[in-house]
DONUTI-698549 format. One record per residue (C-alpha): chain; y, x, z. Coordinates in pm, 1 decimal, padded with zeros to 6 digits. Layout:
REC; cadena; py; px; pz
REC; A; Y; X; Z
...
// end
This chain:
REC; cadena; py; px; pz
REC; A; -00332.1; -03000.5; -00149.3
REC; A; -00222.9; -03038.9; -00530.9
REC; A; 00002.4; -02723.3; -00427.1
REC; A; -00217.7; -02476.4; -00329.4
REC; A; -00434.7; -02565.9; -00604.9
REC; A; -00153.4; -02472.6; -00828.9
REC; A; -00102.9; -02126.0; -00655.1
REC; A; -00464.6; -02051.1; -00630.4
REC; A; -00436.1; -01865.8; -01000.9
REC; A; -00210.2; -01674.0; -00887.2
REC; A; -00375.4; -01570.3; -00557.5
REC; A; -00710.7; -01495.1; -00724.9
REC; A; -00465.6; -01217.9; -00967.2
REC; A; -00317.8; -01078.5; -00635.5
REC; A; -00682.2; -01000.7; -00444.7
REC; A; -00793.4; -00892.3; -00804.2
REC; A; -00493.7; -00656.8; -00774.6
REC; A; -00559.2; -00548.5; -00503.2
REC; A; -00928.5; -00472.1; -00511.0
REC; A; -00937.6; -00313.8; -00841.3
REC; A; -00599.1; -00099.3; -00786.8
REC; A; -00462.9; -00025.6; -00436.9
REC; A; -00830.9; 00071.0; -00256.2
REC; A; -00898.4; 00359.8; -00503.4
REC; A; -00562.1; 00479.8; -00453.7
REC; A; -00547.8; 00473.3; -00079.8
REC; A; -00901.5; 00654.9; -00099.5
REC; A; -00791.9; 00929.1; -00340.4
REC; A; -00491.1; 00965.3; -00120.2
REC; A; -00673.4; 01001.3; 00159.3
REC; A; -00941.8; 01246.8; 00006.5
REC; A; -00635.4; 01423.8; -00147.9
REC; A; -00529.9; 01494.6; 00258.3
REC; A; -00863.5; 01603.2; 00344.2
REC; A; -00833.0; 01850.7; 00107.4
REC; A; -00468.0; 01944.5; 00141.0
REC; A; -00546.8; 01986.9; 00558.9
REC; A; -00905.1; 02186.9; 00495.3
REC; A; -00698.8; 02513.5; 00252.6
REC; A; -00780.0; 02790.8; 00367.7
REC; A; -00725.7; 03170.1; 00291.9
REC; A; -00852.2; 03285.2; -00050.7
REC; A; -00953.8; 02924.5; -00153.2
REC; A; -00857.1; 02890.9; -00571.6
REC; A; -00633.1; 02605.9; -00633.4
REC; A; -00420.4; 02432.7; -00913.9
REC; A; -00122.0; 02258.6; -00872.9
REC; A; 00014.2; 01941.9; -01007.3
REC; A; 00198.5; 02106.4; -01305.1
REC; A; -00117.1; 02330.3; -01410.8
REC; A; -00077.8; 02670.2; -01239.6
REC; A; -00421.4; 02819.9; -01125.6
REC; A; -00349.7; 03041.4; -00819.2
REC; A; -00508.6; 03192.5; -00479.2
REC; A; -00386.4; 03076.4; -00169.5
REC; A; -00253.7; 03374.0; 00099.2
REC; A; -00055.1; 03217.9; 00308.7
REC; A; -00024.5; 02859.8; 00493.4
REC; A; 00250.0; 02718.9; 00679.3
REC; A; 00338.1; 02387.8; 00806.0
REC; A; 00382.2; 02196.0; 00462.2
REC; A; 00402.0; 02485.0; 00218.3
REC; A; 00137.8; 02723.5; 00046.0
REC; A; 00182.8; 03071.4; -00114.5
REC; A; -00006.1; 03120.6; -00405.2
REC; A; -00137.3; 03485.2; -00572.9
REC; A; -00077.5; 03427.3; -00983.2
REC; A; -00086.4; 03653.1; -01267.2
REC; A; 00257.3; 03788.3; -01227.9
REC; A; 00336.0; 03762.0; -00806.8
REC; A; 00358.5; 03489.5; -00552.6
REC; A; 00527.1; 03163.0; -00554.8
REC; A; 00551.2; 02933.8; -00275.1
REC; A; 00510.5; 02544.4; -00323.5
REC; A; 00471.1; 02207.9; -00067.8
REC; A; 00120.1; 02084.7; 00015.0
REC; A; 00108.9; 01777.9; -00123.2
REC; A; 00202.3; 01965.3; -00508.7
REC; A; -00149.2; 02093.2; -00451.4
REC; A; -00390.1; 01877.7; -00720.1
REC; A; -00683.8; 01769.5; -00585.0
REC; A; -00979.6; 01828.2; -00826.7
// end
């Protein structure tokens, strides 16, 4: 008995990890597929590192975006969800 009362500090930290930091994440990573999976033709978009383009093409796990000066291609998931 005298041991669990010892650990229970550190269990109470764990759940309060837990609660306050890996929920949100797993919902903003879950949100962040919604999105990913819903692109579609002509929707705007930024990506991780800042670059505002048009989407024009979809594959499988990689987008082509319109920008200022052509087309680059990047993965899904370096598509920031806003």
């Amino acid at each position: 008995m005298n041991e669990i009362i010892t650990l229970l500090p550190l269990i109470t930290v764990f759940i309060i990890f837990y609660v306050i930091l890996y929920i949100p994440q797993r919902r903003r990573q879950k949100k962040h597929k919604e999105y990913v999976e819903n692109l579609k033709i002509g929707d705007n978009v930024i990506t991780d590192s800042g670059i505002f383009g048009r989407v024009v093409n979809i594959k499988e796990d990689k987008v082509t975006l319109v920008v200022k000066k052509g087309e680059i291609e990047i993965l899904k998931s370096n598509i920031s969800f806003k």
